[in-house]
N, CA, C and O of each residue as an XYZ file, in Angstrom:
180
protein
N      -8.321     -0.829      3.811
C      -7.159     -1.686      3.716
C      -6.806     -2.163      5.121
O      -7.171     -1.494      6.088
N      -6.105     -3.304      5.278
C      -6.144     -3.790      6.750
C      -4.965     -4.108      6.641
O      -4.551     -4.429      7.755
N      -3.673     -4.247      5.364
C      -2.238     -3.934      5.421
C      -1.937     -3.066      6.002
O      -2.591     -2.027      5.908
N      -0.605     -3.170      6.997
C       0.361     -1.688      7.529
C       0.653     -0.866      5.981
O       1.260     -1.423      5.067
N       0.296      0.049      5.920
C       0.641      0.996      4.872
C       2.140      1.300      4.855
O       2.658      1.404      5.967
N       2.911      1.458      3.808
C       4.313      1.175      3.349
C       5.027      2.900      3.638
O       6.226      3.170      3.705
N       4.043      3.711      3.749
C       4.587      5.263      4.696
C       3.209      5.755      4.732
O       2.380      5.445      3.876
N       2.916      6.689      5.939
C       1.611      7.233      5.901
C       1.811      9.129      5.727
O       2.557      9.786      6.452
N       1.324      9.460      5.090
C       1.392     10.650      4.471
C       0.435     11.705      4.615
O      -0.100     11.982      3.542
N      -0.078     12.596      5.898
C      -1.323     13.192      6.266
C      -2.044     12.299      6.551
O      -1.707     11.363      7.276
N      -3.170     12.439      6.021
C      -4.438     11.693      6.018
C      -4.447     10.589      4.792
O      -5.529     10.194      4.359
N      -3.534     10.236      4.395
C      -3.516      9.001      3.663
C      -2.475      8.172      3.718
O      -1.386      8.524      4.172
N      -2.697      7.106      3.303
C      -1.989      5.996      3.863
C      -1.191      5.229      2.220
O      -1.926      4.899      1.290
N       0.011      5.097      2.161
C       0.561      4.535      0.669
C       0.756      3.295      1.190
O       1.128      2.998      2.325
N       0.338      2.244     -0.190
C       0.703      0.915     -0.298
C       1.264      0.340     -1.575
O       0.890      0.873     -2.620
N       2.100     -0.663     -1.643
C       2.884     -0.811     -2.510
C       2.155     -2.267     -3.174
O       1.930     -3.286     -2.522
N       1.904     -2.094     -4.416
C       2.050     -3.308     -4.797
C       3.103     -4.479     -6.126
O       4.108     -4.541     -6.834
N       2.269     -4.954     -5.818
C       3.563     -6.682     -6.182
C       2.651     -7.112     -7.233
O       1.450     -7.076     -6.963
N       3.056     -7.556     -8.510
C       2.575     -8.400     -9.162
C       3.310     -8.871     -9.710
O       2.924     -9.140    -10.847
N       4.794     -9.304     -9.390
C       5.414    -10.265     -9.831
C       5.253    -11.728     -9.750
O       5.924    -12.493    -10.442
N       4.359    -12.117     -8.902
C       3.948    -13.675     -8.822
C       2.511    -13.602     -9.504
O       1.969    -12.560     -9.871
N       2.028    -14.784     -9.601
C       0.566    -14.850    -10.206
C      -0.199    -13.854    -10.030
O      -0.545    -13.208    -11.019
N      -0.658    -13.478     -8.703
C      -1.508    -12.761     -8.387
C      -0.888    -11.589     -7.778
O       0.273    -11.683     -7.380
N      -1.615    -10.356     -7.649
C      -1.146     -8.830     -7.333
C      -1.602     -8.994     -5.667
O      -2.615     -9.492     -5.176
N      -0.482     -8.396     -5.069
C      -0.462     -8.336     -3.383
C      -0.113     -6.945     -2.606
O       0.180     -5.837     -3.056
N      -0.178     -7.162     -1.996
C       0.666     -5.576     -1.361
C       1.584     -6.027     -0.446
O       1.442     -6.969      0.334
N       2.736     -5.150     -0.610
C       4.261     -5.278     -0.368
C       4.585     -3.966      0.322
O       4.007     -2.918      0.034
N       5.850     -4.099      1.554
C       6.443     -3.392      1.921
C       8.052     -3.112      1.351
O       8.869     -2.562      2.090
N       8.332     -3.459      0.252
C       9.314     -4.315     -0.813
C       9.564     -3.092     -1.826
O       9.213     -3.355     -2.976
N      10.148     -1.694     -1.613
C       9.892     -0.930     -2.865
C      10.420     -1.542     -4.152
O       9.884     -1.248     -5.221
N      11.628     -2.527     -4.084
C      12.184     -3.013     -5.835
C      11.339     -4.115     -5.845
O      11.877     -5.177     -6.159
N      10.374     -4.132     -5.632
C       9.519     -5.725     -6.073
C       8.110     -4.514     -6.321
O       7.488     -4.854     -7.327
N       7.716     -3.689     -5.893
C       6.387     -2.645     -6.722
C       6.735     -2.703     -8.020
O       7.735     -2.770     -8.734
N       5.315     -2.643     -8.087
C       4.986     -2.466     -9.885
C       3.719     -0.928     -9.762
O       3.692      0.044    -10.516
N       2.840     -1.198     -8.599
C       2.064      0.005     -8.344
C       2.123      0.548     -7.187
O       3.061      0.311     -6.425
N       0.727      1.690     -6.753
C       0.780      1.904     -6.042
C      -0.933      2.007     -5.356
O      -1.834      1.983     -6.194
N      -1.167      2.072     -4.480
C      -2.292      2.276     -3.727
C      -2.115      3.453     -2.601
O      -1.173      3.515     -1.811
N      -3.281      4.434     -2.692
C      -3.414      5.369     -2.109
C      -4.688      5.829     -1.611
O      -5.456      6.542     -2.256
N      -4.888      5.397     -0.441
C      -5.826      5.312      0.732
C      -6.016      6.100      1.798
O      -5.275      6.027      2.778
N      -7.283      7.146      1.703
C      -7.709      7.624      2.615
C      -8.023      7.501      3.967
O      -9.106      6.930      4.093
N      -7.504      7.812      5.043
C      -8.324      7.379      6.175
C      -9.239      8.039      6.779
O      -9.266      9.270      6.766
N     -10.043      7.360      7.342
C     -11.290      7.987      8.160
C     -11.217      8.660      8.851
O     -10.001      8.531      8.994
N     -11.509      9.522      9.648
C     -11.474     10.309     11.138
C     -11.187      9.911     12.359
O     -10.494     10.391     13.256
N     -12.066      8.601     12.218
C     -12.552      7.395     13.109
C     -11.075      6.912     14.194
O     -11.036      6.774     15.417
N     -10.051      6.759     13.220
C      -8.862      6.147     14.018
C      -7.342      7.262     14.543
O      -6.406      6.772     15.174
């Protein structure tokens, strides 16, 4: 993911998403989420 993650939590990173307009996005917006995304990060960074 190359969004700022919406809180980062250990080693993973939460993102919020939006699908109130046409298409599904990711949001920093918690009353506009409908989901969620939950993303591991690498070692690397």
């Amino acid at each position: 993911m190359t969004q700022s993650p919406f809180r980062r939590l250990g080693k993973f990173d939460l993102h919020l998403l939006d699908s109130g307009d046409h298409c599904v996005q990711i949001t920093n917006d918690p009353h506009r989420a409908a989901g969620i995304v939950l993303a591991k990060r690498s070692g690397k960074s």
